[in-house]
N, C-alpha and C positions, 0 to 999 in steps of 0.2 A: 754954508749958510745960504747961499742962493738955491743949492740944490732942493733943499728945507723948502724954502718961502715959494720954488715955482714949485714944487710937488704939493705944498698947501694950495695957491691957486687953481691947479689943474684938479685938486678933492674939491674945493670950493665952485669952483666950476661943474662939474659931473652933477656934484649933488643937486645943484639950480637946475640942472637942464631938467634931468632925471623928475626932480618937483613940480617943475611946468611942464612934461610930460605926463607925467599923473592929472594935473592939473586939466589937461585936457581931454585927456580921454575919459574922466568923471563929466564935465560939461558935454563931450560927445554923447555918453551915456545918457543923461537929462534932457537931450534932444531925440533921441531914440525913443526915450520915454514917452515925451510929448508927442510924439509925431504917430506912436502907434495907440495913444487914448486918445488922438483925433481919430483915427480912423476907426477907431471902434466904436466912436458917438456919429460917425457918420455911416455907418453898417446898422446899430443901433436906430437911427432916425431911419434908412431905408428899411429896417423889419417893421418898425411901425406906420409907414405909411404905405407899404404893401396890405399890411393886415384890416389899416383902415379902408385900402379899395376891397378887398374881401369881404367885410364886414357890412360895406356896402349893398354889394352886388348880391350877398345870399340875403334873403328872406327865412326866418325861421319856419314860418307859417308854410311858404311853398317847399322849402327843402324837406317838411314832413308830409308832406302832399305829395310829394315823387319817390319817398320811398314807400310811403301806402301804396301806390300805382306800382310803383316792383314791386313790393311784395317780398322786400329782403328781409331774414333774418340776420339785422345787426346787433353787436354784441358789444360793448363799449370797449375803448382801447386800453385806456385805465380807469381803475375801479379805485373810489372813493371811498378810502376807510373814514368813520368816524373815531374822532380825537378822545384819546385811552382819559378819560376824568380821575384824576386822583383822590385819594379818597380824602373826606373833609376830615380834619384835626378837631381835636376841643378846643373851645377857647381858651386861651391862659388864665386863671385869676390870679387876679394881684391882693396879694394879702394888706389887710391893713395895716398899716405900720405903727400905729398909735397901739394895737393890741400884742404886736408879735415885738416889740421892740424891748431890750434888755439892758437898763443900765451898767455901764462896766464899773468895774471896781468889785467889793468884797460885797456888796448889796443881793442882799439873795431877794426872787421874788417872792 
């Protein structure tokens, strides 16, 4: 009988530990999570506030102004398809119901 009840303790035991092991290494995980969507809204904010000194400092006007003066032929890097338009459907009509409507039973129309 003792043998019983400490072999149940020591399963009872294992099982706890093993459960707040789980237990932790899911909260460890949720922290990992959190810490690397900080760091991707703070890489995120420094793309855009690079792009805003960028955006700054070119002028569209002068930037076509210096390649008129070189005299490049530039070719764009990607090319702009326009969006494939599906083709329009008929409209549905809705039948009148007062015409197409059939009493049930042995009633012929």
């Amino acid at each position: 009988m003792f043998v019983k009840l400490t072999v149940l303790v020591l399963m009872i035991t294992a099982t706890s530990a093993s459960l707040l092991w789980l237990r932790q290494q899911r909260l460890q995980i949720g922290h990992d999570i959190a810490q690397a969507h900080r760091q991707i809204d703070a890489n995120r904010q420094l793309v855009w506030d690079l792009r805003a000194k960028v955006a700054q400092r070119v002028e569209p006007t002068a930037l076509n102004d210096a390649l008129a003066r070189a005299d490049l032929n530039l070719e764009p890097v990607l090319t702009v398809r326009q969006p494939e338009v599906a083709p329009r459907r008929r409209p549905v009509q809705v039948a009148d119901r007062a015409r197409t409507h059939r009493p049930r039973g042995n009633a012929t129309p």
